[in-house]
N, C-alpha and C positions, 0 to 999 in steps of 0.2 A: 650801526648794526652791532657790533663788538668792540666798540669802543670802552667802553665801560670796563672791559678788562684792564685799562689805564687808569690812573683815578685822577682828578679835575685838576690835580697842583703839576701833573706829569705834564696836561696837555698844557698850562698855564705857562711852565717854564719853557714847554717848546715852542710854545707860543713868541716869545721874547726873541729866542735863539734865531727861530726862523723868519720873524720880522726883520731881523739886521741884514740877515742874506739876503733874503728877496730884494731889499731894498737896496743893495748895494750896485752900485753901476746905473748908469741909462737905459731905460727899456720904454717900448711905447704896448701900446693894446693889444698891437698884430704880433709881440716877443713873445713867444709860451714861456712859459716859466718851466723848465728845464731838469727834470730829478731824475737823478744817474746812480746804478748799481750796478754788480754783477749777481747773476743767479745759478742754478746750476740748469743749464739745459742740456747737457750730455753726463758720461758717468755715473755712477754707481745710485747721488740725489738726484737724477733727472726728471724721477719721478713725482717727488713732491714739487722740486724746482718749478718742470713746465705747468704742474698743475695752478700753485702758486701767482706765476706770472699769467695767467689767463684771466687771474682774479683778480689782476692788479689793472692789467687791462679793461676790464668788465668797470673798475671803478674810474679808470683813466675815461674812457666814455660817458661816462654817470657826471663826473664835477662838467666835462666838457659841454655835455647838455644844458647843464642849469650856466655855464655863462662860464665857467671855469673858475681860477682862484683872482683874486684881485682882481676883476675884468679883464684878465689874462689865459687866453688858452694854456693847458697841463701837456704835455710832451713828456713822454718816457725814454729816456737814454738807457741802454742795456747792451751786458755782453755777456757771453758766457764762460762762466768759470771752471766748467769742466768737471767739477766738485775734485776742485783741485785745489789744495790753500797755496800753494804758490805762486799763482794767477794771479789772487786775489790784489797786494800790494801794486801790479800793474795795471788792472783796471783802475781801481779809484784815481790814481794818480793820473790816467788816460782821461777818465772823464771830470777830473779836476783842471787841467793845465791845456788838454787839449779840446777834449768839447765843452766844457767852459761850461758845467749845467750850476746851477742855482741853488739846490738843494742835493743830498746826497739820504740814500738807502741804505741799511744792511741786505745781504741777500738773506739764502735760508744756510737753517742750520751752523751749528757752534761753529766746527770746524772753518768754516769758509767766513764767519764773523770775526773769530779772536784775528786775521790778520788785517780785517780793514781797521783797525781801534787805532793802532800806531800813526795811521795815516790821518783819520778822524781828531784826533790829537794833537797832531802837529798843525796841520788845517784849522782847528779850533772850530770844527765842524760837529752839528748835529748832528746823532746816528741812532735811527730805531732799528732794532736787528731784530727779523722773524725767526721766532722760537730761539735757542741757545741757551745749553742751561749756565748760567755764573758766568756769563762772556768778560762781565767787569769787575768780579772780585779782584782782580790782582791790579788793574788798572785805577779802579773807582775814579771814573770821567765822569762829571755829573752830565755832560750832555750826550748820555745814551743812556738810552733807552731800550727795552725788551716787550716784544708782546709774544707775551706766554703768560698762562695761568700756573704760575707757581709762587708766586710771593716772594718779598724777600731775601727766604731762606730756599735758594731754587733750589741747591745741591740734593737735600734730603727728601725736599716736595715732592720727586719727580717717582720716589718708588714709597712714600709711604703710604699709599695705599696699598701695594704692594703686602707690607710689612704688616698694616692692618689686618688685611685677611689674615693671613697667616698665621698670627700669636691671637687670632680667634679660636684658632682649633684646638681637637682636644683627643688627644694629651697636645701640647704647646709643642713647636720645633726647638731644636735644642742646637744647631749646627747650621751652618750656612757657605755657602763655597761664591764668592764674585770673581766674573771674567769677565773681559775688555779688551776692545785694542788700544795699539800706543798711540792714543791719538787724544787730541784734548776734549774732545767730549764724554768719551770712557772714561779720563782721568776725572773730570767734575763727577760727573754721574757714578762710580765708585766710591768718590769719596764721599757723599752725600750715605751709600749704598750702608756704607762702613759706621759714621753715623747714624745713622738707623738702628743698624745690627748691635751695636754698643747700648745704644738708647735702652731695648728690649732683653739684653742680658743674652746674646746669641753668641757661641763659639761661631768664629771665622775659622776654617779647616782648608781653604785654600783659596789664595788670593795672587792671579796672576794675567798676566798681559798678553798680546800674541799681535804679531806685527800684524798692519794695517793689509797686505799682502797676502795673508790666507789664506788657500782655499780647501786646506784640507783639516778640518773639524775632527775630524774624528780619534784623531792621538788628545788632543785636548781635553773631550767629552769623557775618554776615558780614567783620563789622569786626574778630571773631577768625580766620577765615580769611584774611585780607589780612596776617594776621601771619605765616602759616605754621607755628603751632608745629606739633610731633610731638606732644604732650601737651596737654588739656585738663582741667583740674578746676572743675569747677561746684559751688561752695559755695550751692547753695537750698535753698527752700522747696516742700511739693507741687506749687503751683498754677506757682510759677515752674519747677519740674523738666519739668510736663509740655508746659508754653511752650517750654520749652528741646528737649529731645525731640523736640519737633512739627518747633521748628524747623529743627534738625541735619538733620533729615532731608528736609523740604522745600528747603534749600540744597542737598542732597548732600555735604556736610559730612564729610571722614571720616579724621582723624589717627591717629595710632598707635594713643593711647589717648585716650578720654572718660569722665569720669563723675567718679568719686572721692568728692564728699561731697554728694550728693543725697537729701534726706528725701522722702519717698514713695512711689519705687519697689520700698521696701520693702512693702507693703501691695500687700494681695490684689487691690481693685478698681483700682488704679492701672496692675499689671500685667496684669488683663485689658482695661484701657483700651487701653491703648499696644498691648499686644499685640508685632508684630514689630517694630516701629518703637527696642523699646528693644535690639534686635541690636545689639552692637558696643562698649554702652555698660557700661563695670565701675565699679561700685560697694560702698561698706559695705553689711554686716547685723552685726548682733550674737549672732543667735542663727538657728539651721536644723536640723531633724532630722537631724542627720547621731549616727552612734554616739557619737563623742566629748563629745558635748553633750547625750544625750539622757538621763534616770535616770527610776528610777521613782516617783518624785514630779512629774519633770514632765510624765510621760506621765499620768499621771490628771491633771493639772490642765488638760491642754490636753483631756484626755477629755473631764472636765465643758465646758469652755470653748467647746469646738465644739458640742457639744451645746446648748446655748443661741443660740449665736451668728447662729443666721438669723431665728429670732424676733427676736431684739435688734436685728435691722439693722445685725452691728456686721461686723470682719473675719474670714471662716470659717474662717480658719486661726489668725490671732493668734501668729503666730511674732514678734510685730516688740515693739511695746511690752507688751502683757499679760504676759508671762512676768515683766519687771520690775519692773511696778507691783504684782503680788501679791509682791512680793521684796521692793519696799522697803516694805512694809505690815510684814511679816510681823519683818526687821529693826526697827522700831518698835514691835510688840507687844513681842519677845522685850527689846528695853530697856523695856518699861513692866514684865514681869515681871518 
């Protein structure tokens, strides 16, 4: 489906990787072959999390149809991480040592990735992590892997569209203000921001952080108005997107542009939350029914997918992370083949 977001030397090397594991130990036909993460099904990502894992599921059923991987049934091991990265290092370790799975995940999102790497590492384990921007600059593990449409250079990919609009218009912005929490996705996503804004000749007029804890936006918003930029980019998290949102608007807060790398607004219930309130504000998606993007494998998947999806309590559209997470499944089977 979206594989091809990976290029052929990605799945080739994981290929390698994850032939040594599979193969390693005694198993007979009736053993599934065993792949353990943690996700977020509670907390702040719970949203993208359960939507995610529905789609992981959806494919966990699909390989098991056609005969599974190696003439071995697919079993999914999972736990929730709470969208808490301090979890993180004891799930992996729980489903390394004690449910003994065979292959291992990244869950979703940076924060809840940069702490399985350490473990990933020492294991000398394979790791595809959903979406995360720059989870391996600082580590550069050649066996992980990202699926996310950002390239390479993820840090600056993620708002320069962003940045495009922007230094289209006319007269051009001349000022820029970046905020984030303390937390390692803001810090990537910032720096990338910052990059950008250097690239294009933009004054930075305020560039600051606000604990991960937040809930009250509004001394913030102001103290970025006091600067005056043209340009706003908010590198957060849902619960800080929709604090921020509230409070833009409760200010009257209203610059050229706003928005740029905000996780949430992508999702269904967030945009029925906010409603009009998110007028004004542009930001990423990675994937939207539009023709260029649309094929017919992922029109049946999003078929099934909604189809389920009100039962499930999960997102009724799933344009946001599900498309990827059965993507980067399906990448990992096709190297266990």
């Amino acid at each position: 489906m979206l594989h091809h977001l990976l290029s052929r030397s990605i799945a080739c090397v994981a290929a390698g990787i994850v032939a040594t594991a599979v193969a390693c130990g005694p198993a007979t036909a009736a053993d599934p072959i065993r792949i353990g993460f943690g996700i977020s099904l509670t907390g702040p990502l719970a949203a993208n999390g359960k939507s995610a894992l529905m789609a992981m599921k959806i494919w966990e059923e699909d390989i098991n149809a056609k005969g599974g991987l190696l003439g071995r049934p697919v079993k999914l091991v999972y736990y929730d991480d709470q969208s808490n990265p301090s979890t993180v290092p004891g799930i992996y370790t729980k489903i390394l040592d004690i449910d003994k799975v065979d292959l291992i995940m990244g869950g979703y999102a940076t924060n809840m990735l940069a702490p399985a790497m350490p473990i990933a590492i020492q294991r000398k384990r394979l790791l595809i992590g959903l979406f995360g921007t720059a989870v391996n600059s600082e580590f550069n593990y050649p066996r992980y892997f990202a699926m996310i449409p950002l390239g390479p250079e993820a840090k600056p990919a993620l708002t320069k569209g962003f940045f495009d609009v922007a230094m289209a218009q006319n007269p051009k912005p001349e000022t820029i203000a970046i905020v984030g929490a303390n937390a390692e996705a803001s810090h990537n996503n910032s720096e990338g921001v910052r990059e950008n804004a250097k690239a294009v000749g933009l004054k930075i007029v305020y560039d600051q952080t606000y604990p991960p804890t937040t809930t009250d936006f509004a001394p913030i918003v102001r103290a970025i108005r006091a600067t005056n930029p043209d340009l706003v980019v908010i590198c957060s998290y849902p619960l800080d997107s929709v604090g921020m949102v509230r409070a833009v608007n409760e200010v009257g807060f209203k610059p050229k542009m706003i928005g740029g790398c905000m996780v949430g607004p992508q999702t269904t219930v967030l945009k029925a939350q906010l409603g009009s309130l998110l007028n004004g504000f542009v930001n990423y998606d990675f994937w939207l029914p539009v023709k260029a993007m649309q094929t017919p494998d992922m029109s049946n998947f999003l078929k099934r997918y909604q189809a389920r999806a009100q039962a499930e309590g999960v997102d009724p559209l799933g344009y946001y992370a599900p498309p990827f997470a059965y993507a980067y499944l399906q990448v990992l089977g096709q190297a266990v083949d």
